[in-house]
Backbone as JSON Lines, residues from 0, in Angstrom:
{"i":0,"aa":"X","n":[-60.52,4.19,-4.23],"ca":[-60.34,2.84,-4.75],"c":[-58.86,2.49,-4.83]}
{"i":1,"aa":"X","n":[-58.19,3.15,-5.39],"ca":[-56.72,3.32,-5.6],"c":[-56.29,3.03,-3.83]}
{"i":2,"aa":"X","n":[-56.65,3.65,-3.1],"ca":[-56.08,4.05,-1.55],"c":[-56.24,2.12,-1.26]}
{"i":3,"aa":"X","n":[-57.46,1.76,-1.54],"ca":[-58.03,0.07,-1.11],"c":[-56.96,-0.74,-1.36]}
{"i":4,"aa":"X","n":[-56.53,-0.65,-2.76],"ca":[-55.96,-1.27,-3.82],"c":[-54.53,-1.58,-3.06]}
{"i":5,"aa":"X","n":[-54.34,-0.03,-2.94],"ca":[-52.56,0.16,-2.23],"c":[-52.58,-1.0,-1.0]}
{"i":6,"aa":"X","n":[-53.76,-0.68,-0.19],"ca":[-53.52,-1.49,1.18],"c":[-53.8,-2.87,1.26]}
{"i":7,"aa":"X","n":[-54.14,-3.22,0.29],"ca":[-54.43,-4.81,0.06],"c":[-53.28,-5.1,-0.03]}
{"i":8,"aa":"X","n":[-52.57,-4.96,-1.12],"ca":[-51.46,-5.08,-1.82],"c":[-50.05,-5.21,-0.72]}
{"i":9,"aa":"X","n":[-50.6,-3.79,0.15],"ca":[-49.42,-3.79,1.4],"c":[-49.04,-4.89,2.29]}
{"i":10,"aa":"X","n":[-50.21,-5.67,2.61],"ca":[-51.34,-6.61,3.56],"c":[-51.02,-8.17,2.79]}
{"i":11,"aa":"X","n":[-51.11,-7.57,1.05],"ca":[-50.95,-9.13,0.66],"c":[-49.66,-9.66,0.25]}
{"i":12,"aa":"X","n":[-48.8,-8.37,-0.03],"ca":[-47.69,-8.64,-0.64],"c":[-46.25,-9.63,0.35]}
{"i":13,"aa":"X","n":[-46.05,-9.25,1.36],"ca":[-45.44,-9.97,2.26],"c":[-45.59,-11.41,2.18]}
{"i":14,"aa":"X","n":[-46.93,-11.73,2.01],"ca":[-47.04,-13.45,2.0],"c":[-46.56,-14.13,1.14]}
{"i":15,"aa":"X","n":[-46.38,-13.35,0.11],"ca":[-46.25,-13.92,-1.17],"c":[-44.5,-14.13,-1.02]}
{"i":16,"aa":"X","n":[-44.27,-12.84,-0.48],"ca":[-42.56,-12.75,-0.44],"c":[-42.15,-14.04,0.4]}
{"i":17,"aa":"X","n":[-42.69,-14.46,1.25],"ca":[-42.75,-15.5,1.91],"c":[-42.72,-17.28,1.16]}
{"i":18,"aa":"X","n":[-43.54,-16.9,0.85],"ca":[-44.09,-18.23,0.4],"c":[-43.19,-18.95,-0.33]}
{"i":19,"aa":"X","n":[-42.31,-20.07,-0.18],"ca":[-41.84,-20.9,-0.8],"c":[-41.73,-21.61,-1.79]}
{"i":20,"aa":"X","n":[-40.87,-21.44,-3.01],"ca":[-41.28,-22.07,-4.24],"c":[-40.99,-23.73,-4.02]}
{"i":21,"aa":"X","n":[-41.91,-24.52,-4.73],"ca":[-42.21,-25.6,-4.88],"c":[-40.5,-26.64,-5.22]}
{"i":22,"aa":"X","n":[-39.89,-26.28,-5.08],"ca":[-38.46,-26.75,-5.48],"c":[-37.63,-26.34,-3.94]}
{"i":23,"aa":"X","n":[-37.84,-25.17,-3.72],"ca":[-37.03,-25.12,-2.12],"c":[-37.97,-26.17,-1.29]}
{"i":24,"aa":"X","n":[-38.74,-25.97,-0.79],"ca":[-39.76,-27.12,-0.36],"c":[-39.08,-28.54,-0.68]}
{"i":25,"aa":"X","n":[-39.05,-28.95,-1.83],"ca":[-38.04,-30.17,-2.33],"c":[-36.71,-30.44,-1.7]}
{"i":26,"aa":"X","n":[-36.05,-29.45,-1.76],"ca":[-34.88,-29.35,-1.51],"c":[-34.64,-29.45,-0.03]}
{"i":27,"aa":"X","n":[-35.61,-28.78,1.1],"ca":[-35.41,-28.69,2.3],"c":[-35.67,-30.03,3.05]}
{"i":28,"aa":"X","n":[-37.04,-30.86,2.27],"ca":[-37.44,-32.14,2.17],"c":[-36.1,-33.52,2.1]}
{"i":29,"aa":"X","n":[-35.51,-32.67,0.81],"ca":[-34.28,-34.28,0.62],"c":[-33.31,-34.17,1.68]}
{"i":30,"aa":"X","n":[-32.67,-32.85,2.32],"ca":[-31.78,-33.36,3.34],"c":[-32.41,-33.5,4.6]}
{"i":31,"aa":"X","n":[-33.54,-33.29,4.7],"ca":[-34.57,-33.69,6.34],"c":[-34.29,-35.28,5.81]}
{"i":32,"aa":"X","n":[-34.67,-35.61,5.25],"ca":[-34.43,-37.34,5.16],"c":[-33.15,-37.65,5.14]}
{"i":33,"aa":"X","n":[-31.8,-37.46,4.3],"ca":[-30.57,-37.66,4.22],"c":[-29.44,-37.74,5.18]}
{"i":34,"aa":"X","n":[-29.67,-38.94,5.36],"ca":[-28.54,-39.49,6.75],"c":[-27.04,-39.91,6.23]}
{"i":35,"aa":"X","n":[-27.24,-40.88,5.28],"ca":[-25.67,-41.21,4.8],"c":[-25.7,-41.62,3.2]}
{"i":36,"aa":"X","n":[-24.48,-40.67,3.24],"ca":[-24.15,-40.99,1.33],"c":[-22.8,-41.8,1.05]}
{"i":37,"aa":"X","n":[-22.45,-42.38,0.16],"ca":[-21.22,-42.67,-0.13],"c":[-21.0,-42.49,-1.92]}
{"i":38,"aa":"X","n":[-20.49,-41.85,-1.99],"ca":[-20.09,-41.79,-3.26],"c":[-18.57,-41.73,-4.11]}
{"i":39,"aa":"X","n":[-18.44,-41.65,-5.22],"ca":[-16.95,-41.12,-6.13],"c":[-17.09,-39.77,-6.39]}
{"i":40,"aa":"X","n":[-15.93,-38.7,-6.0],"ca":[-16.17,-37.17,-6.45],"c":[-15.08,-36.85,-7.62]}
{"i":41,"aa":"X","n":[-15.83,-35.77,-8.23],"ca":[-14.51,-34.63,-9.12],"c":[-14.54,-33.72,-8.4]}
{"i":42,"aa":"X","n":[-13.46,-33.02,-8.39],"ca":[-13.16,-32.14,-7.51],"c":[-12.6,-30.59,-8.58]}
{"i":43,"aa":"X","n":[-13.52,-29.63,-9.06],"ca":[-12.59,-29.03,-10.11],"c":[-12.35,-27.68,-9.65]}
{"i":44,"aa":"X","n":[-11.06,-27.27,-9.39],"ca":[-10.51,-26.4,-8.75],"c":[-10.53,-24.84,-9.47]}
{"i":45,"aa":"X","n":[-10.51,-23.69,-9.06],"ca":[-9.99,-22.1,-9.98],"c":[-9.79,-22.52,-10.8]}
{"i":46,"aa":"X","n":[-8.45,-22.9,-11.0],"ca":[-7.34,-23.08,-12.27],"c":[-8.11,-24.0,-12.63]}
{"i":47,"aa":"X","n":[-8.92,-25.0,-13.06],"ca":[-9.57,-25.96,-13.46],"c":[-8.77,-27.4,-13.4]}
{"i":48,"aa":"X","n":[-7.98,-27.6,-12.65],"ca":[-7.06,-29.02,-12.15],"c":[-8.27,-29.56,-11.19]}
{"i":49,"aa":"X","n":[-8.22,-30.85,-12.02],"ca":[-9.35,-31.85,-11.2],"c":[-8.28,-33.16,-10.31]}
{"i":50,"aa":"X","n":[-9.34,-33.27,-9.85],"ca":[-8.95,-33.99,-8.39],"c":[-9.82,-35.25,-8.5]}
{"i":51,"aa":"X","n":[-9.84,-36.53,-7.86],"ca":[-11.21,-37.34,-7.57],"c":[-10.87,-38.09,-6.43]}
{"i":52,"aa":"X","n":[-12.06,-38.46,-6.22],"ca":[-12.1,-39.6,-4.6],"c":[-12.85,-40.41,-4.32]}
{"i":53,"aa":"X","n":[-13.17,-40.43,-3.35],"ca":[-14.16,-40.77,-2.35],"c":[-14.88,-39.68,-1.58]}
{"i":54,"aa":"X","n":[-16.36,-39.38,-1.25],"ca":[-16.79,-38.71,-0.54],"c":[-17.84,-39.95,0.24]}
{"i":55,"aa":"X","n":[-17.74,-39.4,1.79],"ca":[-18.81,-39.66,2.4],"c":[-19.34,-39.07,3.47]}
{"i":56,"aa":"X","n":[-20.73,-39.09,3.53],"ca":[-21.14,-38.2,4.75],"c":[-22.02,-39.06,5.47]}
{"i":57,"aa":"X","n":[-22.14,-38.26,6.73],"ca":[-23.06,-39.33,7.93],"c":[-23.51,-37.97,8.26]}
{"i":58,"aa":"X","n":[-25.01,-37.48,8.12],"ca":[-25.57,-36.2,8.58],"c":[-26.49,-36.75,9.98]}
{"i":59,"aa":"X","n":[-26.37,-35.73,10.86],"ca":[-25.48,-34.62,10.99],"c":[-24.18,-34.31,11.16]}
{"i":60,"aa":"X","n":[-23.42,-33.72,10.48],"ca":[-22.11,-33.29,11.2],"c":[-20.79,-33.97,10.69]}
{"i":61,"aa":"X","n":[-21.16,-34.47,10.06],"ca":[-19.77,-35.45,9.58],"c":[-19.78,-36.44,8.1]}
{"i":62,"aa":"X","n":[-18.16,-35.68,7.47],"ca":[-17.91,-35.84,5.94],"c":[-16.59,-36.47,6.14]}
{"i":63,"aa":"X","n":[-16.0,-36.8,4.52],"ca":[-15.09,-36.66,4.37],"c":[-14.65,-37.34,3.23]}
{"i":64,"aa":"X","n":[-13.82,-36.31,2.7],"ca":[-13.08,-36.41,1.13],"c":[-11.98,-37.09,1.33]}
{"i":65,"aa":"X","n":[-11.48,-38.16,0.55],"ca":[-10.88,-38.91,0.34],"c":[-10.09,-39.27,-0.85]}
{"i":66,"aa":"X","n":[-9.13,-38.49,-1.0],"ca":[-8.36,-38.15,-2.53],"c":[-8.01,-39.23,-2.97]}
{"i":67,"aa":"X","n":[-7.97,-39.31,-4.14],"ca":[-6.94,-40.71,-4.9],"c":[-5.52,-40.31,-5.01]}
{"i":68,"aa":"X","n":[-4.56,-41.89,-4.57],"ca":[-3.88,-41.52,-4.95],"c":[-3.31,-41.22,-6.21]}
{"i":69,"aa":"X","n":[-2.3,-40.22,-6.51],"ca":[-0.65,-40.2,-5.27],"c":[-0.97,-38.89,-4.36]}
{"i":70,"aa":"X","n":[-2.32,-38.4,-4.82],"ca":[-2.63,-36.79,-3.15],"c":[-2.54,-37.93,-2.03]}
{"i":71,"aa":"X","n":[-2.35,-37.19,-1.02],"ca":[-2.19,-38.1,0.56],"c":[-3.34,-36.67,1.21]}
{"i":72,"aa":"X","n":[-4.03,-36.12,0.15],"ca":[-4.99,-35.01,0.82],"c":[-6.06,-35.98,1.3]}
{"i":73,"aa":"X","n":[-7.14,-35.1,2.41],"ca":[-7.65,-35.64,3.37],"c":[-8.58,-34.6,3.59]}
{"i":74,"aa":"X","n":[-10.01,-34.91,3.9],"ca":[-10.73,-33.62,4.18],"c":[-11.78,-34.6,5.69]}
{"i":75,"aa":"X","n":[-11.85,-34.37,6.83],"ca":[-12.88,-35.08,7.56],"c":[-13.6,-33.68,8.52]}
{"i":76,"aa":"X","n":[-14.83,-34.38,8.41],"ca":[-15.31,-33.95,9.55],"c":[-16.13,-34.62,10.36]}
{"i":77,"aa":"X","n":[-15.21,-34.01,12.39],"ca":[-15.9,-35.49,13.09],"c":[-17.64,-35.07,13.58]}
{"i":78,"aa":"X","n":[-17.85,-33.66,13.31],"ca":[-19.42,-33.24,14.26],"c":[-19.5,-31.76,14.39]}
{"i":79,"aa":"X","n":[-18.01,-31.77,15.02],"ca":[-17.45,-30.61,15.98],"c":[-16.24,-29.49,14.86]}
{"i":80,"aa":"X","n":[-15.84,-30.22,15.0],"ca":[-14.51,-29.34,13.46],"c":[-14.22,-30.21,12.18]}
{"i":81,"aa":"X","n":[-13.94,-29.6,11.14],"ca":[-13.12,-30.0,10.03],"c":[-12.04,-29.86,10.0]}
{"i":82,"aa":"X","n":[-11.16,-30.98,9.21],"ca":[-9.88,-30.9,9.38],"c":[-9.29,-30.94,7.56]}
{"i":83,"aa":"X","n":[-8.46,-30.29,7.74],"ca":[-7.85,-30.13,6.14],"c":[-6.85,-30.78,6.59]}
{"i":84,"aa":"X","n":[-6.16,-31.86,5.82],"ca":[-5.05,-32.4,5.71],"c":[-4.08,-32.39,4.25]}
{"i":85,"aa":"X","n":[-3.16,-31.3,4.34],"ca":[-2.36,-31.49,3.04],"c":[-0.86,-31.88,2.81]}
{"i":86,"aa":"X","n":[-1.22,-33.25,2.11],"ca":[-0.39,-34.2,2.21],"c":[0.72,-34.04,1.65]}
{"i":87,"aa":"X","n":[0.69,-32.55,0.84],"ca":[2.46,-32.34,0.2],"c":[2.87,-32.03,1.77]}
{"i":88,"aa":"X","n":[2.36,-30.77,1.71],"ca":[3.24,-29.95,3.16],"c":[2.71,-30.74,4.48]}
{"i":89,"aa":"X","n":[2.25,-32.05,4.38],"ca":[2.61,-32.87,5.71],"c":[1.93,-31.92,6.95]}
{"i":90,"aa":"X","n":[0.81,-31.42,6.3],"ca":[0.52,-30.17,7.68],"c":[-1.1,-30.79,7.45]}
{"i":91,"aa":"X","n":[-1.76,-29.95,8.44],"ca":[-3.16,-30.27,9.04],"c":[-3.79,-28.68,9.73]}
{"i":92,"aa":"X","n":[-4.94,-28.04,9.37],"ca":[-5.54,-27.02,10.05],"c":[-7.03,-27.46,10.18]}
{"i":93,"aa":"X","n":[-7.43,-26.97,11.05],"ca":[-8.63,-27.28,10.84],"c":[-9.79,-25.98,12.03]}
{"i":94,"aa":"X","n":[-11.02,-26.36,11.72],"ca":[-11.78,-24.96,12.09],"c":[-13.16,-25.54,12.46]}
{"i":95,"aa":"X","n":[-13.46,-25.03,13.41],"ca":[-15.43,-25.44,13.54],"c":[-16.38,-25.6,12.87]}
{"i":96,"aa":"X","n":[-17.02,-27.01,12.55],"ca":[-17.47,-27.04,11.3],"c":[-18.67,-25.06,10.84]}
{"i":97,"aa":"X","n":[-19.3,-25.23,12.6],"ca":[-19.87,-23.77,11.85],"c":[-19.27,-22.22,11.41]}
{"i":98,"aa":"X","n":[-18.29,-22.43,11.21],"ca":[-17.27,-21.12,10.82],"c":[-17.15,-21.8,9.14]}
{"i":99,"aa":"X","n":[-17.57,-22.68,8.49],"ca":[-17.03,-22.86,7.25],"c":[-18.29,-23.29,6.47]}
{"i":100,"aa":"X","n":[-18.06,-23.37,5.25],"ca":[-19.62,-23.59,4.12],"c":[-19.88,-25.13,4.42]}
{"i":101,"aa":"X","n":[-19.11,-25.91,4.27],"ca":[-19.26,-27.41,5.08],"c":[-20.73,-27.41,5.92]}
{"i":102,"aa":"X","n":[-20.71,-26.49,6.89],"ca":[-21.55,-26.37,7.67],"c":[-22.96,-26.49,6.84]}
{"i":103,"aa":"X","n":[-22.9,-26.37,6.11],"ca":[-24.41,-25.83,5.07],"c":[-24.7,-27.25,5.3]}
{"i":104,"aa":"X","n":[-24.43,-28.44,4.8],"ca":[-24.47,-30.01,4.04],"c":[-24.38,-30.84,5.73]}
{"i":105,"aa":"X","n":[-23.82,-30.05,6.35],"ca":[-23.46,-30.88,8.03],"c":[-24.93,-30.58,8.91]}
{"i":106,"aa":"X","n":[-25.2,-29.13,8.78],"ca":[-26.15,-29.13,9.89],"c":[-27.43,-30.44,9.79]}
{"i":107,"aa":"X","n":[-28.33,-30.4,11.27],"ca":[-29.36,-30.82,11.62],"c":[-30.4,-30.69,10.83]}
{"i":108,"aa":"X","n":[-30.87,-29.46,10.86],"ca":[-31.82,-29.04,10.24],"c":[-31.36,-28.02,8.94]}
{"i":109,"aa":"X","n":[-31.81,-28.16,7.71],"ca":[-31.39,-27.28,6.41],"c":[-33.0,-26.55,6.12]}
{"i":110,"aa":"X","n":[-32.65,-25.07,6.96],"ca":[-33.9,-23.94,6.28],"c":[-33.67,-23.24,5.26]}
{"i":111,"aa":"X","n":[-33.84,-22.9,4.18],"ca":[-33.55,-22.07,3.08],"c":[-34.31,-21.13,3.34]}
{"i":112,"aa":"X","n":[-34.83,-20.36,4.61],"ca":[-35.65,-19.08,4.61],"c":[-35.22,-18.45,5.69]}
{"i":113,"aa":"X","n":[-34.21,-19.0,6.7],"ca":[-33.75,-18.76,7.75],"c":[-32.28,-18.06,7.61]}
{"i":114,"aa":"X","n":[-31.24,-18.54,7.78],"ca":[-29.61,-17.47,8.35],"c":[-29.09,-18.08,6.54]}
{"i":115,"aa":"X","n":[-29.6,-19.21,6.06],"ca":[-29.68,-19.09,4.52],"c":[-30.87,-18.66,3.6]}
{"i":116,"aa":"X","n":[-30.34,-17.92,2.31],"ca":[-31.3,-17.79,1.54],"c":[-31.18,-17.97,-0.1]}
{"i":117,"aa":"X","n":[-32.22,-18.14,-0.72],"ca":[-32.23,-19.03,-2.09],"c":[-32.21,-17.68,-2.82]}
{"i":118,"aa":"X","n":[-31.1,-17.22,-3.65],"ca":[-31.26,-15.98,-4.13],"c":[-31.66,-16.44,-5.79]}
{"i":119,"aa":"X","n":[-31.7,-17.39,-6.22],"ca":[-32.37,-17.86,-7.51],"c":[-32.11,-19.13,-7.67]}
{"i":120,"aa":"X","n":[-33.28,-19.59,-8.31],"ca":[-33.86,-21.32,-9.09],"c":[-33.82,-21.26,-10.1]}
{"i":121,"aa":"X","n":[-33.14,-22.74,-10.79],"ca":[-33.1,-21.96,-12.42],"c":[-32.85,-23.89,-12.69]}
{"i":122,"aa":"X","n":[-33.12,-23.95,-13.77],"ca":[-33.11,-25.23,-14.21],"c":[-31.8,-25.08,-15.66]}
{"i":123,"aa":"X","n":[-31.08,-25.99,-15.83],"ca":[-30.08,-25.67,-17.02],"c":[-28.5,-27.29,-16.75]}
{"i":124,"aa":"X","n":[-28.23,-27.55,-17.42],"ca":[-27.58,-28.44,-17.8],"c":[-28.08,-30.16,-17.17]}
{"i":125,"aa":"X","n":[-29.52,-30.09,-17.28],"ca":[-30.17,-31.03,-16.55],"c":[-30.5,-31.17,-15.36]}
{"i":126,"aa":"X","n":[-30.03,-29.94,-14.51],"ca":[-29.8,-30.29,-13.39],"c":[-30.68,-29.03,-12.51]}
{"i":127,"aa":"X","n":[-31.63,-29.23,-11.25],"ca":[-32.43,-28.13,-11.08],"c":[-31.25,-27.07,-10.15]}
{"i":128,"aa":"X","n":[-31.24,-26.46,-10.3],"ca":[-29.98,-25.61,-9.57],"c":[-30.16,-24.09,-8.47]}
{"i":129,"aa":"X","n":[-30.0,-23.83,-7.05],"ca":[-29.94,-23.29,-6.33],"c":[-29.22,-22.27,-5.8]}
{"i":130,"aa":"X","n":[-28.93,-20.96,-6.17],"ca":[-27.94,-20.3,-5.39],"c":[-28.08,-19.74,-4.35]}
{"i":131,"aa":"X","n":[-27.32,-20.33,-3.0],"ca":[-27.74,-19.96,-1.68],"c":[-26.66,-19.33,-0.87]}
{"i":132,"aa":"X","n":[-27.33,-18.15,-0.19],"ca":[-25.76,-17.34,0.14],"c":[-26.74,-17.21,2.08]}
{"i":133,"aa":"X","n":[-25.49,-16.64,2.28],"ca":[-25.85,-16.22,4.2],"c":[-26.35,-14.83,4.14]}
{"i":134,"aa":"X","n":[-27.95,-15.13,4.58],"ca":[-28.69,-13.6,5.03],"c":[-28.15,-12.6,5.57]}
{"i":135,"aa":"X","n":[-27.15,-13.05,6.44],"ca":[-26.84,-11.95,6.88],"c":[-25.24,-11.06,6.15]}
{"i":136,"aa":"X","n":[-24.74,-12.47,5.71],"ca":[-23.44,-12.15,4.72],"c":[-23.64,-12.6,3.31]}
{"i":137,"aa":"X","n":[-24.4,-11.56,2.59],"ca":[-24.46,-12.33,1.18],"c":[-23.08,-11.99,0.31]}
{"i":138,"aa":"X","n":[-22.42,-11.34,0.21],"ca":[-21.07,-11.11,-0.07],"c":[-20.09,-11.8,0.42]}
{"i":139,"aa":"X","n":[-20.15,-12.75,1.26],"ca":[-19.52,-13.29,1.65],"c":[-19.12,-14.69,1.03]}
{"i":140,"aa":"X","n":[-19.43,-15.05,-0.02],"ca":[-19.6,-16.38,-0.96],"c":[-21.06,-16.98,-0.82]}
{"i":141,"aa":"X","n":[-20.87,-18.01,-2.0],"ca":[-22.58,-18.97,-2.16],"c":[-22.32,-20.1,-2.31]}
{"i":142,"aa":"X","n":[-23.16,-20.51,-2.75],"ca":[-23.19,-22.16,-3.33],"c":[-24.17,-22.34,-3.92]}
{"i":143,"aa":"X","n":[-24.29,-23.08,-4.98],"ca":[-25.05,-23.46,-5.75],"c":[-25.59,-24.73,-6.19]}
{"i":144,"aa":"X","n":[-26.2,-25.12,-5.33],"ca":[-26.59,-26.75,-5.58],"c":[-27.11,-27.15,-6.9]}
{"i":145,"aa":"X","n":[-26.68,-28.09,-7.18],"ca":[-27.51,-28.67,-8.13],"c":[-28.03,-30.5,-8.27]}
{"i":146,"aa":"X","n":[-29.27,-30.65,-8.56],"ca":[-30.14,-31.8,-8.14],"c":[-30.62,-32.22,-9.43]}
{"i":147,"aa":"X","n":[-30.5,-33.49,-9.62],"ca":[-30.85,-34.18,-10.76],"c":[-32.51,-34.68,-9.89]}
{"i":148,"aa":"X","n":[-33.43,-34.3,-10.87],"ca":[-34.65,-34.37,-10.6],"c":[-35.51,-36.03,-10.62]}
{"i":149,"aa":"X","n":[-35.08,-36.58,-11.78],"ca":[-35.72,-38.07,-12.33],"c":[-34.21,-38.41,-12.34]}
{"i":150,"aa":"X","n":[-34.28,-40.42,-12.0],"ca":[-35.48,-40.81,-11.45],"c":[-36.22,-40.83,-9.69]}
{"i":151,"aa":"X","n":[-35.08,-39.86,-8.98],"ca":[-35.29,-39.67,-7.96],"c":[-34.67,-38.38,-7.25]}
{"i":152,"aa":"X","n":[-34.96,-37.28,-6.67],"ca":[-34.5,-36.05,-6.34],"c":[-33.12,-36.25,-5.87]}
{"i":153,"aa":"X","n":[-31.97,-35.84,-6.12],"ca":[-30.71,-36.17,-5.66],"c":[-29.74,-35.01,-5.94]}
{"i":154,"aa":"X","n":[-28.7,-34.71,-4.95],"ca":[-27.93,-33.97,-5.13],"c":[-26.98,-34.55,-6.0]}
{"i":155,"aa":"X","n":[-26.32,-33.81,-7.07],"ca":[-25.65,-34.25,-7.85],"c":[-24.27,-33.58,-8.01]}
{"i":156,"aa":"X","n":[-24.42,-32.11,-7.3],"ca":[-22.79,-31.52,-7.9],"c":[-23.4,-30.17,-7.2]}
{"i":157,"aa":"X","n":[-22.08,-29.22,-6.5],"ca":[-22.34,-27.93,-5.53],"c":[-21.22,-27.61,-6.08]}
{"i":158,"aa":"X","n":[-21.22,-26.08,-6.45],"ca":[-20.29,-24.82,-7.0],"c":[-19.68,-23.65,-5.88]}
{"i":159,"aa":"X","n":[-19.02,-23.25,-4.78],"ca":[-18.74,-22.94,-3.96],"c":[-17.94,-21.36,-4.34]}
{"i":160,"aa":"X","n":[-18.99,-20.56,-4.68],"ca":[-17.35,-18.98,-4.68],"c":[-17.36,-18.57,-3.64]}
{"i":161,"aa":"X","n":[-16.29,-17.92,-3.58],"ca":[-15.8,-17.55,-2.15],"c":[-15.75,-16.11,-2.39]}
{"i":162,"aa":"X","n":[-15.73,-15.21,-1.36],"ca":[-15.82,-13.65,-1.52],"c":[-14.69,-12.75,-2.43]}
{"i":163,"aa":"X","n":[-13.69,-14.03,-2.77],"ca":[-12.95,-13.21,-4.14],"c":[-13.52,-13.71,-5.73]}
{"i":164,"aa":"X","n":[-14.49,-14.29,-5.44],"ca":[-14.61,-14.87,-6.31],"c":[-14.4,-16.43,-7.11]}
{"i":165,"aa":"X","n":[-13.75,-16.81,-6.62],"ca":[-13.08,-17.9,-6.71],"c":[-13.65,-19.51,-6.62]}
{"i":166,"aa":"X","n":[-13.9,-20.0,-7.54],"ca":[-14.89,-20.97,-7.7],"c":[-14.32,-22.62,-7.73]}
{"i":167,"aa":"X","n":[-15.18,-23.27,-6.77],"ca":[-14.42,-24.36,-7.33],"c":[-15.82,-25.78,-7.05]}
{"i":168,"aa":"X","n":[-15.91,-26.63,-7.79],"ca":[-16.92,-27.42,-7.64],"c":[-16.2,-28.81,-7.38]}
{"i":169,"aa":"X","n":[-17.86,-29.3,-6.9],"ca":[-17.92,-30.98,-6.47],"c":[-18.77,-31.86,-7.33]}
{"i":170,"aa":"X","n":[-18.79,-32.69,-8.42],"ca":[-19.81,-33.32,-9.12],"c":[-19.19,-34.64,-8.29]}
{"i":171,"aa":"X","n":[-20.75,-35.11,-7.93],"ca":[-20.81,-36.61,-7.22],"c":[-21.1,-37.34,-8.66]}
{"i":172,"aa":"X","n":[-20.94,-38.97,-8.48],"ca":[-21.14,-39.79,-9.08],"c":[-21.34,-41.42,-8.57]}
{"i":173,"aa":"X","n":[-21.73,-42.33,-9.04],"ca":[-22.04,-43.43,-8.63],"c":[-22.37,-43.46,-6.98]}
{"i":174,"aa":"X","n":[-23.53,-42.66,-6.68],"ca":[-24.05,-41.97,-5.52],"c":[-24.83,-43.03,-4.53]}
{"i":175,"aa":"X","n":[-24.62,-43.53,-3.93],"ca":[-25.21,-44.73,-3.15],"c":[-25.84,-43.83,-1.38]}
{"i":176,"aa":"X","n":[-27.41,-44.04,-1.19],"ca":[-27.69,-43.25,0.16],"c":[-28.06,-44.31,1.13]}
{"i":177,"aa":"X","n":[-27.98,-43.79,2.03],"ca":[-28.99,-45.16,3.09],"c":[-27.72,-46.11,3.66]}
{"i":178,"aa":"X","n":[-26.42,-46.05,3.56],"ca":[-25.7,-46.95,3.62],"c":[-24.69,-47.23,4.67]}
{"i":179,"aa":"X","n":[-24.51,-48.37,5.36],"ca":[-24.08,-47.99,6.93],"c":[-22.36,-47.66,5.98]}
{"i":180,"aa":"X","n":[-22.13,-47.03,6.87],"ca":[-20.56,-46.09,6.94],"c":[-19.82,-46.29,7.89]}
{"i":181,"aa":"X","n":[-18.78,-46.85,8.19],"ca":[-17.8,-47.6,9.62],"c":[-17.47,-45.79,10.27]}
{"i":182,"aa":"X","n":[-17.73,-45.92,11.22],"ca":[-17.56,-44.42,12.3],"c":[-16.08,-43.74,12.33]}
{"i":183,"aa":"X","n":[-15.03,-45.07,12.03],"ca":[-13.59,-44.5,11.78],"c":[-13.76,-43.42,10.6]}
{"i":184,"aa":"X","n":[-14.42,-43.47,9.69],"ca":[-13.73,-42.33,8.57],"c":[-14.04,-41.5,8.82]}
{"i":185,"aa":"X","n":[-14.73,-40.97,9.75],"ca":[-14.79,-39.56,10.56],"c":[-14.27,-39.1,11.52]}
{"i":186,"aa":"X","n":[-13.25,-39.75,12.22],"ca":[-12.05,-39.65,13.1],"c":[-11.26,-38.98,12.25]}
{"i":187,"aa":"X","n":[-10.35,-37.77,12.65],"ca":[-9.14,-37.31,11.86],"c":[-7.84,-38.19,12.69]}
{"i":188,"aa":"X","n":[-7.02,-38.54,11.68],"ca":[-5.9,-39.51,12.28],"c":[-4.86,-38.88,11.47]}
{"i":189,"aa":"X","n":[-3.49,-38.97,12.41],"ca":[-2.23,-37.97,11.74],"c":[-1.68,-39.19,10.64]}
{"i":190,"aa":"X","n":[-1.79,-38.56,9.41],"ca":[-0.78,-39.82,8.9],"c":[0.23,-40.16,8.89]}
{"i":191,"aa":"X","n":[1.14,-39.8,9.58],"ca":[2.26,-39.86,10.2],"c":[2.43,-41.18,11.13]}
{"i":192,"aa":"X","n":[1.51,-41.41,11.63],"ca":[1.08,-42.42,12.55],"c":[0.13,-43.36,12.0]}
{"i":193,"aa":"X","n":[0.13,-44.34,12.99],"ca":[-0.75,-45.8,12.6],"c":[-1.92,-44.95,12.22]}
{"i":194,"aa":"X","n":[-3.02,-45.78,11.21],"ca":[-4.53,-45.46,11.65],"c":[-5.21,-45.57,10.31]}
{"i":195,"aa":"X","n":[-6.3,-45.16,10.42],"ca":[-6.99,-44.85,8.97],"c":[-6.85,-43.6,8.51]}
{"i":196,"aa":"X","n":[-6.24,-43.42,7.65],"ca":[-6.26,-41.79,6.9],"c":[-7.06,-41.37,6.15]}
């Protein structure tokens, strides 16, 4: 009986490991629909020095942070790479969006069972909350979404550590979706030169 028991168990247990909680399901749901956001960000850094802006995205593939002034900082992405622009040191680097966490919020398709995974769901400061790291590099940093549930499922604020540890978050606000977005703010332009920055 015991021997039955074991092999059921062997047979049933996998599915279960499988099976998707009712909130990832949610979650994989809101960015399959999510084409364009525009919103106001905080930006709160290690040291806890906040920042704010503008954020907007056009999914797939393309963001971009938009500091207040007196930063002349700059964050875009056109599809293909992100570009960091930092406006003390007048410099610019930038990297493929899929070499960076960006990539998570950019791609096509968002699987939480695939090259990401949901290492815990937890509900706490109102907000339903996600920590999702890379299957194959979980040491490698996470993120932690978090989604205001009522009166409509919405991302509200993502926590980003990086493999030293090092944490720094995004709380959105006055969050507007669905909204056409002019194609320039996803061009990177030198500010040095004419253009939109």
């Amino acid at each position: 009986m015991k021997q039955i028991l074991l092999t059921f168990l062997m047979l049933f247990l996998p599915s279960l490991a499988f099976a998707k909680a009712p909130e990832i399901t949610r979650a994989e749901s809101y960015f399959a629909n999510l084409k364009t956001v525009q919103a106001r960000f905080i930006q709160t850094a290690p040291d806890g020095k906040q920042l704010r802006g503008d954020f907007y995205l056009s999914r797939p593939g393309k963001l971009r942070f938009q500091y207040d002034a007196p930063s002349q900082d700059f964050v875009v992405a056109d599809g293909l790479f992100i570009y960091f622009y930092d406006g003390e040191l007048k410099q610019q680097s930038n990297a493929p969006i899929s070499q960076t966490l960006a990539d998570f919020l950019l791609r096509k398709d968002i699987a939480l069972d695939d090259d990401l995974k949901v290492t815990r769901v937890m509900r706490g400061g109102g907000l339903l909350q996600m920590n999702v790291v890379q299957a194959a590099q979980p040491g490698a940093g996470s993120i932690t979404l978090g989604f205001v549930e009522t009166p409509s499922f919405q991302l509200k604020k993502w926590r980003v550590k990086d493999a030293q540890g090092m944490i720094t978050e995004i709380e959105l606000y006055d969050v507007q979706s669905g909204v056409k977005l002019n194609s320039d703010l996803f061009v990177y332009r030198d500010p040095e030169r004419k253009g939109l920055n």
